[in-house]
N, C-alpha and C positions, 0 to 999 in steps of 0.2 A: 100509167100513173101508179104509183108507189102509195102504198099508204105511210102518211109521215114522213113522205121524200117529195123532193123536190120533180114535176114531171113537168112536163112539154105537151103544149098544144098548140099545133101551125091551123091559122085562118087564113083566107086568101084576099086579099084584097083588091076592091075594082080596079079595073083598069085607067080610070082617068083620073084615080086616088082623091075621090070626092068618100063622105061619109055614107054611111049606111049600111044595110045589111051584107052580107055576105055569105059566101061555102064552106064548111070545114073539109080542105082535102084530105085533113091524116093527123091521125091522135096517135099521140107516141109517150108512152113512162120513161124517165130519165133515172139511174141509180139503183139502188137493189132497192128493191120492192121487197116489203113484208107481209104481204100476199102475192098471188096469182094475180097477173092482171089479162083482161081479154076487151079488144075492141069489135065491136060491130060497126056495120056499117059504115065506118070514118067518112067519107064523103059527103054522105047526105046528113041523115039525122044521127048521131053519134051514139051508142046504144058502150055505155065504159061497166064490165062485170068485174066486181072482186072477188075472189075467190079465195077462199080460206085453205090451205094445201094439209091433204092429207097426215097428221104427227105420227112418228115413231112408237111403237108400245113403252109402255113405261118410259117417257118421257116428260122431262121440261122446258121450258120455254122464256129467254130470258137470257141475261149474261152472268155466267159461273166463273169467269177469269177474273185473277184478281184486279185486273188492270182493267180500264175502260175497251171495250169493244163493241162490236156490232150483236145482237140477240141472235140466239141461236137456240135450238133443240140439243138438247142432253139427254143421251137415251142411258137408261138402266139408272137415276140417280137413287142416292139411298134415300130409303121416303123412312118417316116415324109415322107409326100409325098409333091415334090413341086411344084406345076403349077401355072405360070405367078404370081411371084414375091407374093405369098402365102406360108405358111405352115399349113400340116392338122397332126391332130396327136390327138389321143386317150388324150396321156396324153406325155407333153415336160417337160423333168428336164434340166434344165440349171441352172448355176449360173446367178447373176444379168446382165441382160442386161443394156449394156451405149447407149447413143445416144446423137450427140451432136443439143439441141435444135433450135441453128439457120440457120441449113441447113436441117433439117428434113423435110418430105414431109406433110402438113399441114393434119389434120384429118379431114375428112368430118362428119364423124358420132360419135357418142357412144354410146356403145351398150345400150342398156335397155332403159327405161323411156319413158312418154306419150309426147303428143302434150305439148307444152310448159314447159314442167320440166327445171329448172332449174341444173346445175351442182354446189355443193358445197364441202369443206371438212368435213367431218362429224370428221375426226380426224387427226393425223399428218401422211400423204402418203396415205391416203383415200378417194377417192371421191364418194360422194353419189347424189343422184337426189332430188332433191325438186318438184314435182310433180306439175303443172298447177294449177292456182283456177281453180274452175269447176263453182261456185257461179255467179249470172246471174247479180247481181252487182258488183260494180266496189269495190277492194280490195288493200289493198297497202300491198309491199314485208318489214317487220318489223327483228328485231334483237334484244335479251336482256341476255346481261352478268351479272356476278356479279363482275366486277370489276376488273375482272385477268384473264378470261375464257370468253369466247365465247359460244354464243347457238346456235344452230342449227335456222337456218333463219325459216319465216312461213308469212302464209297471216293471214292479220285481216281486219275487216269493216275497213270504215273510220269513221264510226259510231255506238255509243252504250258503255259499258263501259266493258274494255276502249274502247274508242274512237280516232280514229284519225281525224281531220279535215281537209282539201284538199280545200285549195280556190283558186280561178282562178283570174286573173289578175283583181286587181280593185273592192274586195268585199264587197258585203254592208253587214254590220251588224244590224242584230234587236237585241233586245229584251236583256236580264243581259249580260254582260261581266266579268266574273271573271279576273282579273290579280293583279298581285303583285307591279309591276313595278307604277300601276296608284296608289291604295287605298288600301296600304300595307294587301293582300291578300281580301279584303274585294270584294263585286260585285258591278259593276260600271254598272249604265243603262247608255245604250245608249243617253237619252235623257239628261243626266248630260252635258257629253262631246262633243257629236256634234253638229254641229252649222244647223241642217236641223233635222226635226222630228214633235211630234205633238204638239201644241202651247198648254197651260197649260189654267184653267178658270179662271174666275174674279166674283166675288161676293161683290157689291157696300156696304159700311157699313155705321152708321149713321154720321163718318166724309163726306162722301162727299154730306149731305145734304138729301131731300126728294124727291121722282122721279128722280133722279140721269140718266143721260146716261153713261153708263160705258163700257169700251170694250176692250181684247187686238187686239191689228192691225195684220190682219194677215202676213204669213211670221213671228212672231215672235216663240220662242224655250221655254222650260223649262228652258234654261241657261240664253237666253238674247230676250231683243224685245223692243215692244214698248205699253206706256198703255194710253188712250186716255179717258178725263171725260169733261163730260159738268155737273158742277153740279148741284143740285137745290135750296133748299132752307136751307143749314147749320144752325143749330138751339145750335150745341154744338160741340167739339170738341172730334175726339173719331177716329176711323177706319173708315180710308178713304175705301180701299179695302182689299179682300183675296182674292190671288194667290193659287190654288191649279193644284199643277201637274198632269200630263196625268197619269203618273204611280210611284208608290215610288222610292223615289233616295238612294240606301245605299253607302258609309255613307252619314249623315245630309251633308247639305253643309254647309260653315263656315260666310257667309256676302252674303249682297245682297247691290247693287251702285248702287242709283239711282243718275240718272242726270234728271235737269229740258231741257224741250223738246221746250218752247217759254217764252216769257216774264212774262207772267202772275203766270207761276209757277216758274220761278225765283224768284218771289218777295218772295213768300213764300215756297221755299226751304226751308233758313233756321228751319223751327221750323213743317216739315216732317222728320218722322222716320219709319225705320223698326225692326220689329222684328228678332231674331234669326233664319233663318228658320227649318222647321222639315224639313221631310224625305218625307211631303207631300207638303206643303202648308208654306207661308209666307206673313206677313201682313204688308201694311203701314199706316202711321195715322199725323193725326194733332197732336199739342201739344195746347197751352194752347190757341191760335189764330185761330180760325174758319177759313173756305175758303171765298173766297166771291162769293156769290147765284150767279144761272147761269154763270156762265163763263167757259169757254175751259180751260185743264189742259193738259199738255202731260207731260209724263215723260216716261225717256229708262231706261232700267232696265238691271243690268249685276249680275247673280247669280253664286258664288264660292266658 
């Protein structure tokens, strides 16, 4: 006998084929059987054992095909185990999982990645790590496409080439400044533009006479200031002084404004002039009227 199948059992019947009781010769299962089956004594009193047959470890029971079939034992299948609001499992086939993102339980971690990795996309539904600088200087988090596309993020100096620069509130600048904006790409010193720097020299010429005092005042710039002469004794008309810069200006500047600084060089303003200046130095001078010997001169200078 088959549990849930169809089985066989032969009675005998009299011989003069009148009713009544009768023998059972033989008890027989017919089909696969889903247990063990065992007869006792089939003759007389019939004594039918089912027996439940020993399963495989880690096994199931039942039909895993996708097609109709007969139940079977599945040894090793993948089991999900589930304790406190986890699941564990060799390996989960599902289809896509949904979740609706503003009620979900926030994530604390993700897996993989060092001390400060960053989380990025590396592609569309992919997320990858961007790993911590580990560099004992300070590094800025950088990005470069080609105009349609996206790179993968990364660290760079702030310094070196390239370079990035990082200035903190209120920076001073030395030394060349490249921009566009100021000296259509050319390099702008600092001492061009700012009104604080190092004051430029003075070298007295034979306009301003013999033994000359000559000086600029300090606080004065390579852009602007002030220039102070007592002359001596003017014998001819010629360069008064030369202005030379701390450091070269690119580009040349285009004019240099002098203004007279007290009455005396008023008078002869008119007929002082300067030169064009270079990229180092620029010069003023008398014209065809001498100074007059000993006397104080000031004049403010504005270069641009």
């Amino acid at each position: 006998m088959g549990l849930g199948q169809a089985t066989g059992i032969t009675i005998s019947q009299p011989a003069n084929g009148a009713g009544g009781g009768g023998t059972v010769t033989s008890v027989s299962g017919t089909g696969t059987a889903l247990v063990g089956v065992t007869v006792n004594t089939p003759t007389t009193t019939p004594q039918i054992v089912l027996t439940v047959p020993t399963a495989p470890g880690k096994s199931v029971w039942g039909n895993t095909q996708a097609t109709t079939a007969g139940p079977s034992y599945t040894t090793d299948p993948a089991v999900l185990t589930l304790t406190a609001n986890s699941v564990t499992a060799s390996t989960v086939t599902a289809p896509a999982l949904l979740g609706n993102a503003t009620t979900a339980t926030t994530a604390n971690n993700l897996p993989g990645g060092l001390l400060g990795a960053i989380p990025y996309q590396s592609a569309a539904g992919t997320t990858n790590l961007l790993n911590g600088s580990t560099s004992a200087a300070t590094v800025v988090l950088t990005q470069l496409g080609n105009g349609t596309t996206s790179a993968a993020p990364g660290w760079n100096a702030i310094t070196g080439t390239p370079g990035f620069a990082v200035f903190s509130q209120g920076p001073t600048l030395t030394g060349t400044v490249t921009t566009t904006a100021i000296s259509n790409s050319a390099a702008v010193t600092s001492l061009r533009f700012r009104t604080t720097g190092n004051a430029p020299t003075i070298a007295a010429g034979a306009g301003a006479g013999t033994t000359p005092t000559i000086a600029i005042v300090a606080g004065s710039t390579g852009q602007s200031g002030q220039i102070q002469l007592t002359s001596g004794t003017p014998t001819v008309a010629g360069v008064i002084g030369t202005i030379t810069f701390n450091a070269a200006i690119s580009p040349a500047p285009v004019a240099v404004i002098l203004m007279p600084g007290n009455a005396a060089t008023a008078l002869v303003s008119t007929t002082i002039f300067t030169t064009t200046p270079s990229t180092t130095a620029w010069t003023f001078s008398t014209g065809a009227t001498a100074l007059v010997a000993a006397t104080p001169y000031v004049w403010y200078y504005w270069v641009i």
